[in-house]
PDBQT receptor file of N, H, CA, C and O in Angstrom, charges set to zero:
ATOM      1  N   UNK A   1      83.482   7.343  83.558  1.00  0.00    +0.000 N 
ATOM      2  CA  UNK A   1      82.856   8.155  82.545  1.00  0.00    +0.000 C 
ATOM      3  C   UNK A   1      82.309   7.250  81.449  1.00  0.00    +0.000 C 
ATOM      4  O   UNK A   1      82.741   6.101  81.364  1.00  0.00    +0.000 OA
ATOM      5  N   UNK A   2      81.306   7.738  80.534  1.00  0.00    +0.000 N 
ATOM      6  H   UNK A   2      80.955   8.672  80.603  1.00  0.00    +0.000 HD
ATOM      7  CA  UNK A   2      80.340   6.675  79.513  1.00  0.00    +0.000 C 
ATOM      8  C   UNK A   2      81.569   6.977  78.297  1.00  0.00    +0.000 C 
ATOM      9  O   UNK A   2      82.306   7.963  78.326  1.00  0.00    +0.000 OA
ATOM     10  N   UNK A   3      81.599   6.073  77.407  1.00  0.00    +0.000 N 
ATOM     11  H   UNK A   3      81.001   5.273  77.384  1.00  0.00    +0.000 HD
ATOM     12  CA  UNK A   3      81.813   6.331  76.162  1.00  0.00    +0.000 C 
ATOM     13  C   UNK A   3      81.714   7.327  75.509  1.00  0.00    +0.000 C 
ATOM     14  O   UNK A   3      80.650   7.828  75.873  1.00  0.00    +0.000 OA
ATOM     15  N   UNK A   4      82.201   8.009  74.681  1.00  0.00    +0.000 N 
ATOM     16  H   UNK A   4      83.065   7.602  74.385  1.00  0.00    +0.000 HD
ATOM     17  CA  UNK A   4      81.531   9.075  74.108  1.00  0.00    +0.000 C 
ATOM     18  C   UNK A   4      80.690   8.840  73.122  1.00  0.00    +0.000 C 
ATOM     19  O   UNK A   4      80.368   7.655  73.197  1.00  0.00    +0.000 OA
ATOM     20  N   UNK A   5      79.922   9.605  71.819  1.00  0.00    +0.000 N 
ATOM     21  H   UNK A   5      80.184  10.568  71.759  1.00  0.00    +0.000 HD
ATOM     22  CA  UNK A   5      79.043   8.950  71.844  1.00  0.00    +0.000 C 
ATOM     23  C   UNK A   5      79.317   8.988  70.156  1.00  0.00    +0.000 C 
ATOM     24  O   UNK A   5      80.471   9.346  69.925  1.00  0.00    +0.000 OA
ATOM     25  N   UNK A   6      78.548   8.711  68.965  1.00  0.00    +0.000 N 
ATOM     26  H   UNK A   6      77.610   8.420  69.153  1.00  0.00    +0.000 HD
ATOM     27  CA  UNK A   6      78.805   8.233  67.321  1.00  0.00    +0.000 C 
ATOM     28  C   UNK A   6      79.627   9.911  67.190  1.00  0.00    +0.000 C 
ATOM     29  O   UNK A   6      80.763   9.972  66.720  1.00  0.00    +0.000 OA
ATOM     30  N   UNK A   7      78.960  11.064  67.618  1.00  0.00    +0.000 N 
ATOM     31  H   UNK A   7      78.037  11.013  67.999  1.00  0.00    +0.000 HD
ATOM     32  CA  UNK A   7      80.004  12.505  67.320  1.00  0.00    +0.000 C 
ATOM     33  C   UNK A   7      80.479  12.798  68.436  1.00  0.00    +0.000 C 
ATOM     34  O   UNK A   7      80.179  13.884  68.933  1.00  0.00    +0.000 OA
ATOM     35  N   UNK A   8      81.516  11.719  69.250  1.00  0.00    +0.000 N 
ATOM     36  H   UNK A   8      81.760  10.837  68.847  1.00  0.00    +0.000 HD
ATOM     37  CA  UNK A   8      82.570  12.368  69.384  1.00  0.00    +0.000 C 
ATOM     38  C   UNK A   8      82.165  13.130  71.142  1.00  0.00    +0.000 C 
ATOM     39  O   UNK A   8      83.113  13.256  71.917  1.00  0.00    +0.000 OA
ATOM     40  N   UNK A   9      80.976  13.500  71.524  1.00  0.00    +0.000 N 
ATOM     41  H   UNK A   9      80.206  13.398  70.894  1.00  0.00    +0.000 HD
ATOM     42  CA  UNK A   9      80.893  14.334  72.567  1.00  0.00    +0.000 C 
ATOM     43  C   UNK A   9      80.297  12.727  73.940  1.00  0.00    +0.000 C 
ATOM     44  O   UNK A   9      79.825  11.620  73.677  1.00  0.00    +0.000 OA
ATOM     45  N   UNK A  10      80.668  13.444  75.433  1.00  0.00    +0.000 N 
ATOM     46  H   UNK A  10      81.051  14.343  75.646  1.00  0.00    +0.000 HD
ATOM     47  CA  UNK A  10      80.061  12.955  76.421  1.00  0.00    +0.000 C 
ATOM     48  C   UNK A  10      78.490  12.966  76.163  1.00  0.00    +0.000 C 
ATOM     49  O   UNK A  10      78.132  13.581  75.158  1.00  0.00    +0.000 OA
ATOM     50  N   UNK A  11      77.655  12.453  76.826  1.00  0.00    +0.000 N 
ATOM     51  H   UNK A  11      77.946  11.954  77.642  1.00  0.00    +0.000 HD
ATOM     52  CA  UNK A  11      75.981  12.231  76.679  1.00  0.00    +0.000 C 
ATOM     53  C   UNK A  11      76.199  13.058  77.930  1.00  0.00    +0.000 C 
ATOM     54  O   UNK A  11      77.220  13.127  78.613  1.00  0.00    +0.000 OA
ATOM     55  N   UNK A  12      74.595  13.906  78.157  1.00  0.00    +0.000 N 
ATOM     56  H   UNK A  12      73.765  13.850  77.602  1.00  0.00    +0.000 HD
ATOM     57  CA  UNK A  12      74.307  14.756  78.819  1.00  0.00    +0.000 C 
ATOM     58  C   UNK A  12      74.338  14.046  79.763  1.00  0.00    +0.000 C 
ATOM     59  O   UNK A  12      74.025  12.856  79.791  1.00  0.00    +0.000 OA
ATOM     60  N   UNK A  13      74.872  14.967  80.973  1.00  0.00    +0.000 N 
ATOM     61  H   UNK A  13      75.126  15.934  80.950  1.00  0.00    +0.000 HD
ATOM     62  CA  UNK A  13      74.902  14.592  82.251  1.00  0.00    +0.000 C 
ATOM     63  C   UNK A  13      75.572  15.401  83.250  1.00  0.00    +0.000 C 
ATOM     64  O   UNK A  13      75.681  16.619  83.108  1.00  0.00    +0.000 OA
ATOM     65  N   UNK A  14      76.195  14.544  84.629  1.00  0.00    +0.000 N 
ATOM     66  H   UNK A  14      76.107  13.555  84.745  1.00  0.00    +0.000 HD
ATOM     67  CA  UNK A  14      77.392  15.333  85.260  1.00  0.00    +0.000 C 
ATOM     68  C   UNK A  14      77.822  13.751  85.806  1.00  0.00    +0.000 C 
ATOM     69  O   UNK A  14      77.183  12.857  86.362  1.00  0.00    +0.000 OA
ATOM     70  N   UNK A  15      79.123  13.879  85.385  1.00  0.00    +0.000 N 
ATOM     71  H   UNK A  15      79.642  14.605  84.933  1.00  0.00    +0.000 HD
ATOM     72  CA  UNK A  15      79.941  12.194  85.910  1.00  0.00    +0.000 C 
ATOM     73  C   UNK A  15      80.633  12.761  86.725  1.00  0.00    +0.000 C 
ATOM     74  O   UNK A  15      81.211  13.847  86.753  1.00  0.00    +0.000 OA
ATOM     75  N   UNK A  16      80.500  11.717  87.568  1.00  0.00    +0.000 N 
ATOM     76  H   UNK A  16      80.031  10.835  87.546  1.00  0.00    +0.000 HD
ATOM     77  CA  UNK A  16      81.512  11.895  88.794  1.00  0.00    +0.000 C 
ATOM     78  C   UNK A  16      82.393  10.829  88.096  1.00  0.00    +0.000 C 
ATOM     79  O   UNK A  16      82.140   9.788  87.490  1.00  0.00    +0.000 OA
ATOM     80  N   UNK A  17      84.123  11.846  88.587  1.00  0.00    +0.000 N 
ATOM     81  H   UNK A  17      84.328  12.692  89.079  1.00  0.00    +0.000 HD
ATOM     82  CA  UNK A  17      85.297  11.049  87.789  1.00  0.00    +0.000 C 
ATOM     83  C   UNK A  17      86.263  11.635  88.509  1.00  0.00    +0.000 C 
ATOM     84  O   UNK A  17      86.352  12.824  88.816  1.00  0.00    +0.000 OA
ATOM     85  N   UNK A  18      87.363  10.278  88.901  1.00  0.00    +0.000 N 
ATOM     86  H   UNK A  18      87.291   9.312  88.652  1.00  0.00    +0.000 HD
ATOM     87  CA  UNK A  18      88.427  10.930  90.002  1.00  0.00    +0.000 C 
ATOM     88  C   UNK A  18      89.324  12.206  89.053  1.00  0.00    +0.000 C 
ATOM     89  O   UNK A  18      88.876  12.823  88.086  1.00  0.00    +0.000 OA
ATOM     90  N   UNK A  19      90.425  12.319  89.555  1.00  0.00    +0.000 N 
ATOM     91  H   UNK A  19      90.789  11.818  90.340  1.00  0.00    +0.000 HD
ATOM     92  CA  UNK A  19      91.418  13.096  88.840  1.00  0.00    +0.000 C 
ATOM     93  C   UNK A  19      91.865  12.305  88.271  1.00  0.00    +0.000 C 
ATOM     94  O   UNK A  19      91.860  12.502  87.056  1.00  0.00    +0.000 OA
ATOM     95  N   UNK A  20      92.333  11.331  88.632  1.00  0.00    +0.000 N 
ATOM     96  H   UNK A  20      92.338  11.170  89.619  1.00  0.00    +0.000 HD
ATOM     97  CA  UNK A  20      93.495  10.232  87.550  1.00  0.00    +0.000 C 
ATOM     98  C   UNK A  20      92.277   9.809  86.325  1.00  0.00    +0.000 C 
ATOM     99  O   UNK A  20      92.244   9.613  85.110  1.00  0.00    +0.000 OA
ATOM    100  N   UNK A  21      91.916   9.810  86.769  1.00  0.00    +0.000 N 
ATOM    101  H   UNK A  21      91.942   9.970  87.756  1.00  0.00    +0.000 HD
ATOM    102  CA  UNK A  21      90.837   8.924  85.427  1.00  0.00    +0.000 C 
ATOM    103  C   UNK A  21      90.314  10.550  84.765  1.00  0.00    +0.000 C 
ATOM    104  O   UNK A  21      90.015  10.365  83.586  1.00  0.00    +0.000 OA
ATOM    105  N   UNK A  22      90.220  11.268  84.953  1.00  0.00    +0.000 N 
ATOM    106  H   UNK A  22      90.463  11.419  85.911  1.00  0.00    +0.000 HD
ATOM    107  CA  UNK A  22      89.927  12.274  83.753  1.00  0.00    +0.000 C 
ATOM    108  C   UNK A  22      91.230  12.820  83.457  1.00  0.00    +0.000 C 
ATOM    109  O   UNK A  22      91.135  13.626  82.532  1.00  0.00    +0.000 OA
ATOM    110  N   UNK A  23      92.876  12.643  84.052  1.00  0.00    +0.000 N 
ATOM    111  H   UNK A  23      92.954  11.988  84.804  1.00  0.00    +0.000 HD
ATOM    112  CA  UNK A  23      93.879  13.167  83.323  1.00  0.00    +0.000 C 
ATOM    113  C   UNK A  23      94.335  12.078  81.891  1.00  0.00    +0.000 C 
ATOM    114  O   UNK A  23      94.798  12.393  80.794  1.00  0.00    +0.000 OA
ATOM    115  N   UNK A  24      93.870  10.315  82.629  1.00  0.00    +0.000 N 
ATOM    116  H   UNK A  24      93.494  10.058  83.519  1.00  0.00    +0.000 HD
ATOM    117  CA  UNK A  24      94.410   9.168  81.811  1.00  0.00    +0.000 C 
ATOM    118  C   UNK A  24      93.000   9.954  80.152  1.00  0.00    +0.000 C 
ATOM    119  O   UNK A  24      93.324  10.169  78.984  1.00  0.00    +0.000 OA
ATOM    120  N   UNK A  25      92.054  10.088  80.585  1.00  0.00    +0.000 N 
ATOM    121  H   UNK A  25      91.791   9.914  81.533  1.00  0.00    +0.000 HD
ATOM    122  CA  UNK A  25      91.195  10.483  78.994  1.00  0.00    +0.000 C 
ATOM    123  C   UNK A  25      91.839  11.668  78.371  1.00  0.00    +0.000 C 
ATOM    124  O   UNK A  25      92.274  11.538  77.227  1.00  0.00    +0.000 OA
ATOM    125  N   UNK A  26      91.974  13.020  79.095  1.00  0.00    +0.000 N 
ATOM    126  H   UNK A  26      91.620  13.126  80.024  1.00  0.00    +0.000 HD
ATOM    127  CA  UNK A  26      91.887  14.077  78.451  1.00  0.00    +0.000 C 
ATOM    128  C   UNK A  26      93.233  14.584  78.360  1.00  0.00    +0.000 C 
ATOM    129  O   UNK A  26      93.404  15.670  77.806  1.00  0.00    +0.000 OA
ATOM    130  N   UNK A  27      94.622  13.674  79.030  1.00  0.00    +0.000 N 
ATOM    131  H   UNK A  27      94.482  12.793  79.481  1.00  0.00    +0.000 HD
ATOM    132  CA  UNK A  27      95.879  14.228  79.221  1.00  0.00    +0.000 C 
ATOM    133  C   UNK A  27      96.556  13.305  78.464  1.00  0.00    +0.000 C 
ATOM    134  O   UNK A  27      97.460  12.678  79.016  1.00  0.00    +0.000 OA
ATOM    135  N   UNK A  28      96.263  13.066  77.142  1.00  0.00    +0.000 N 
ATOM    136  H   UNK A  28      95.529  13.575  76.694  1.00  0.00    +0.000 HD
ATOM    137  CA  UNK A  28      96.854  12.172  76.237  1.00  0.00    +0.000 C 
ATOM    138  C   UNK A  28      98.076  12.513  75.836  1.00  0.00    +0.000 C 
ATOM    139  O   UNK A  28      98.884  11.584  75.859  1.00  0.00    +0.000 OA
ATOM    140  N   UNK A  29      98.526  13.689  75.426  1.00  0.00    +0.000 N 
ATOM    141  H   UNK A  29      97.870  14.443  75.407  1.00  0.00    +0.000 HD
ATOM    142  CA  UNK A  29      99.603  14.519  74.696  1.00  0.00    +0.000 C 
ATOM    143  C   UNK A  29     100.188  15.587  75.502  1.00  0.00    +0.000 C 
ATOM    144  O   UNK A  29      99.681  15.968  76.557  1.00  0.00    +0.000 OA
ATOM    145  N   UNK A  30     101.314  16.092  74.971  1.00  0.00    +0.000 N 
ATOM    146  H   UNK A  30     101.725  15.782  74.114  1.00  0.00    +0.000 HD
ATOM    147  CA  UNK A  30     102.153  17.154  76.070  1.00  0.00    +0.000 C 
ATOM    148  C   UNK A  30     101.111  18.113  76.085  1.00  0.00    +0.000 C 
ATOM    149  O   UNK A  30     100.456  18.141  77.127  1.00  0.00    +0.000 OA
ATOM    150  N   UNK A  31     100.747  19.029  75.051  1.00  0.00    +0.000 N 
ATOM    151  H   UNK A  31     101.280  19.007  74.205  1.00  0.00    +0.000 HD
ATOM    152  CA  UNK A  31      99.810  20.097  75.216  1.00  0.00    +0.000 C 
ATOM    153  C   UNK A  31      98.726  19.724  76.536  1.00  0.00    +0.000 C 
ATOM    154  O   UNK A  31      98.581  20.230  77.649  1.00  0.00    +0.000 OA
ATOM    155  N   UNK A  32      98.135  18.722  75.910  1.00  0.00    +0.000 N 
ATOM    156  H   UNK A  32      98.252  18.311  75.006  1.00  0.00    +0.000 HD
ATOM    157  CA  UNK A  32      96.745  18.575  77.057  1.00  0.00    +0.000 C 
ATOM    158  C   UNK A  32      97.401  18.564  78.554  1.00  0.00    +0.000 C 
ATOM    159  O   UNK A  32      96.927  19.195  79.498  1.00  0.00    +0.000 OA
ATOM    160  N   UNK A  33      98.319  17.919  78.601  1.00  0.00    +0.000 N 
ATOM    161  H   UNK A  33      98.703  17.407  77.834  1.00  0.00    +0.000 HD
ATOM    162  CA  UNK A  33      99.100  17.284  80.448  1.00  0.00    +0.000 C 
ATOM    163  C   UNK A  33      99.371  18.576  80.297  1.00  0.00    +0.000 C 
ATOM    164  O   UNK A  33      99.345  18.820  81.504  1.00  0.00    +0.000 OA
ATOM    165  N   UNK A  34      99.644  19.752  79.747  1.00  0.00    +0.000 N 
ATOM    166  H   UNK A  34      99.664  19.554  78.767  1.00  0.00    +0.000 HD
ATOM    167  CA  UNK A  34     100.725  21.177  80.501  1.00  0.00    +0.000 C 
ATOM    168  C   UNK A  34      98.648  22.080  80.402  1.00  0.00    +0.000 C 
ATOM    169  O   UNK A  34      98.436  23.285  80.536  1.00  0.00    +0.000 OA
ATOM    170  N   UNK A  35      97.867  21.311  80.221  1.00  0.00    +0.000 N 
ATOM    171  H   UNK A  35      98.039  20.332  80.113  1.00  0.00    +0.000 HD
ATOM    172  CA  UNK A  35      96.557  22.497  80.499  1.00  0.00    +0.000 C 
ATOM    173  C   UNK A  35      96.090  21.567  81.750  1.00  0.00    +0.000 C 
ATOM    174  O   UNK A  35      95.672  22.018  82.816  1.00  0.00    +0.000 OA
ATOM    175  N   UNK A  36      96.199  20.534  81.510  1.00  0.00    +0.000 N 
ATOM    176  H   UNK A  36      96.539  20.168  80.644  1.00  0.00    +0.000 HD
ATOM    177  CA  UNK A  36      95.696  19.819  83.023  1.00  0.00    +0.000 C 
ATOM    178  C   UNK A  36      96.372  20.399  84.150  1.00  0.00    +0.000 C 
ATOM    179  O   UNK A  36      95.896  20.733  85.235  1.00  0.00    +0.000 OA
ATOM    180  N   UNK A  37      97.767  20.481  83.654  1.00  0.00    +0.000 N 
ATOM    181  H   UNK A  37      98.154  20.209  82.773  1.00  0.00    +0.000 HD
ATOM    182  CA  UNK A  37      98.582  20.903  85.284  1.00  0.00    +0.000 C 
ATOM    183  C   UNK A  37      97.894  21.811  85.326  1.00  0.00    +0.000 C 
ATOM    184  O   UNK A  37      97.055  21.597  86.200  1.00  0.00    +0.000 OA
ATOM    185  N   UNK A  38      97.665  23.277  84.616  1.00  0.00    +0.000 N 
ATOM    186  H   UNK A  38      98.347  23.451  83.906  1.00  0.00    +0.000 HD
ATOM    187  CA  UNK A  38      97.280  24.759  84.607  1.00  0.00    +0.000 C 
ATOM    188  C   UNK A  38      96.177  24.535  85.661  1.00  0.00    +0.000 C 
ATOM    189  O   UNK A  38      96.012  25.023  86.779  1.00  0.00    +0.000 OA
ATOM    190  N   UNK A  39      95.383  23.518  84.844  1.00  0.00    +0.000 N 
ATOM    191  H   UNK A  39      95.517  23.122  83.936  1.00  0.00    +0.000 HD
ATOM    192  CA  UNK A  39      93.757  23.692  85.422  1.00  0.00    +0.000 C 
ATOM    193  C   UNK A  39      93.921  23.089  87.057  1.00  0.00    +0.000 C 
ATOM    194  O   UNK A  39      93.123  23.452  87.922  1.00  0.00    +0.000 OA
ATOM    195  N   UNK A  40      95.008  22.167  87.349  1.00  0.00    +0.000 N 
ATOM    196  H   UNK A  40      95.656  21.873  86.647  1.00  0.00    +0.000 HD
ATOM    197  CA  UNK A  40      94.871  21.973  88.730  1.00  0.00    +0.000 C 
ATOM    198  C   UNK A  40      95.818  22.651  89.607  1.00  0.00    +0.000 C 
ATOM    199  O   UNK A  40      95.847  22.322  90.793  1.00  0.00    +0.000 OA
ATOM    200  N   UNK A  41      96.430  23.365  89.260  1.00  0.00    +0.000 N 
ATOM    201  H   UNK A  41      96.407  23.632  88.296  1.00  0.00    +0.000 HD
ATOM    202  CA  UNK A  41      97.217  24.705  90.022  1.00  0.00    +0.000 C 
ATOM    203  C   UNK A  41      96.327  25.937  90.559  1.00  0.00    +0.000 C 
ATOM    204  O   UNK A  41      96.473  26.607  91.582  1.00  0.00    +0.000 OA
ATOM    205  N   UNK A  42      95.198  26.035  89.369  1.00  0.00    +0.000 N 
ATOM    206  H   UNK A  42      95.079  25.491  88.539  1.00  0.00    +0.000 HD
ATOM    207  CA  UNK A  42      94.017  26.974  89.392  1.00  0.00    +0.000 C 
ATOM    208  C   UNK A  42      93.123  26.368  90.741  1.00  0.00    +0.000 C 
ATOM    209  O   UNK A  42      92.784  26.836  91.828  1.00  0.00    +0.000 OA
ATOM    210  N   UNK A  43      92.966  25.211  90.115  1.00  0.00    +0.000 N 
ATOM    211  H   UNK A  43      93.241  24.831  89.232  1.00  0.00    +0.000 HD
ATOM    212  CA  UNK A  43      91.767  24.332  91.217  1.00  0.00    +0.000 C 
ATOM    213  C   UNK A  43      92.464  24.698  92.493  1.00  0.00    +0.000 C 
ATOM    214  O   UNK A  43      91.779  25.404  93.233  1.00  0.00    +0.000 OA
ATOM    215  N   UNK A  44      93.795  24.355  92.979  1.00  0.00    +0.000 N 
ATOM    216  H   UNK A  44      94.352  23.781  92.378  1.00  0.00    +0.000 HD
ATOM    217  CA  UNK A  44      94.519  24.483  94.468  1.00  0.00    +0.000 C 
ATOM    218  C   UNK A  44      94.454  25.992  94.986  1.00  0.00    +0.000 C 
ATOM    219  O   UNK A  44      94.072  26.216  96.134  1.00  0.00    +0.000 OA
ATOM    220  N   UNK A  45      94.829  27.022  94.128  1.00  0.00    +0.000 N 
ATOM    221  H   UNK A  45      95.139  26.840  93.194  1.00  0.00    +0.000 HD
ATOM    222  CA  UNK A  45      94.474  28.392  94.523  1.00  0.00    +0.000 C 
ATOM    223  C   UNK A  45      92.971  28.629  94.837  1.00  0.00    +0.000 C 
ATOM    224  O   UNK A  45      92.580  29.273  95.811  1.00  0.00    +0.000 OA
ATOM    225  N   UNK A  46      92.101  27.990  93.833  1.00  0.00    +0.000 N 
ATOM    226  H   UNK A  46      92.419  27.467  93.042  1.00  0.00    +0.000 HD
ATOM    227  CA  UNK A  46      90.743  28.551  94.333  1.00  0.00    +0.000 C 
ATOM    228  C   UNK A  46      90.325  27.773  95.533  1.00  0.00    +0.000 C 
ATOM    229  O   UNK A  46      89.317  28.041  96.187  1.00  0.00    +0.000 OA
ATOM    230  N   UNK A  47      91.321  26.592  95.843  1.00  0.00    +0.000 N 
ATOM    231  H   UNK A  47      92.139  26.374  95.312  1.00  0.00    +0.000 HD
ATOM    232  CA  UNK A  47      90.750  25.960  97.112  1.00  0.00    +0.000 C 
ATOM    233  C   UNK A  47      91.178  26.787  98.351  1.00  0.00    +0.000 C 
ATOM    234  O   UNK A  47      90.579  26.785  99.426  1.00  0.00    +0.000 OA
ATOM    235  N   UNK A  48      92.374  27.544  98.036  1.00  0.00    +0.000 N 
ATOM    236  H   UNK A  48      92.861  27.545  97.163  1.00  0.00    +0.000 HD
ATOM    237  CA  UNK A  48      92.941  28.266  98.852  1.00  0.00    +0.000 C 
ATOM    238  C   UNK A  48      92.132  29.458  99.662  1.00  0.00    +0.000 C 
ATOM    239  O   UNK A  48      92.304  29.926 100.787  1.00  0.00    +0.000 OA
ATOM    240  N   UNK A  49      91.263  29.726  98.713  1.00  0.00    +0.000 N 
ATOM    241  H   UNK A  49      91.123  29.345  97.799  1.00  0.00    +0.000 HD
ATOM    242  CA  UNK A  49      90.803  31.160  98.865  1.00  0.00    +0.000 C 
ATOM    243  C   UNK A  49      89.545  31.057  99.595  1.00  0.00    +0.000 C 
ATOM    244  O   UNK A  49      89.051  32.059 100.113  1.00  0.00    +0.000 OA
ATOM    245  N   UNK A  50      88.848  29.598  99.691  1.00  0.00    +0.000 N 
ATOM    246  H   UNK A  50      89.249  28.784  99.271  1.00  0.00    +0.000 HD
ATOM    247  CA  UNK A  50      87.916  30.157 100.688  1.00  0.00    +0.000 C 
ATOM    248  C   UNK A  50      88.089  30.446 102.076  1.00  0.00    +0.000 C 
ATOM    249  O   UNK A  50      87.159  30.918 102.729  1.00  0.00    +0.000 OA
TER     250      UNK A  50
């Protein structure tokens, strides 16, 4: 993933980024790691369903 940018946001785009490398950015703190799990419990059910 790029840097973010002087405010703070990603630059327009779509990055390809494994799982470990977007939990190590965005799963800094307990809160964020207990929405990451959420969001990949979600991801495994919706993989389920097709």
């Amino acid at each position: 993933m790029p840097p973010f940018t002087d405010r703070g946001y990603l630059p327009p785009g779509i990055w390809d980024v494994s799982w470990v490398d977007f939990w190590e950015r965005y799963g800094y703190n307990s809160r964020r790691a207990n929405l990451l799990s959420g969001l990949m419990f979600a991801l495994k059910l919706l993989d389920r369903s097709q």
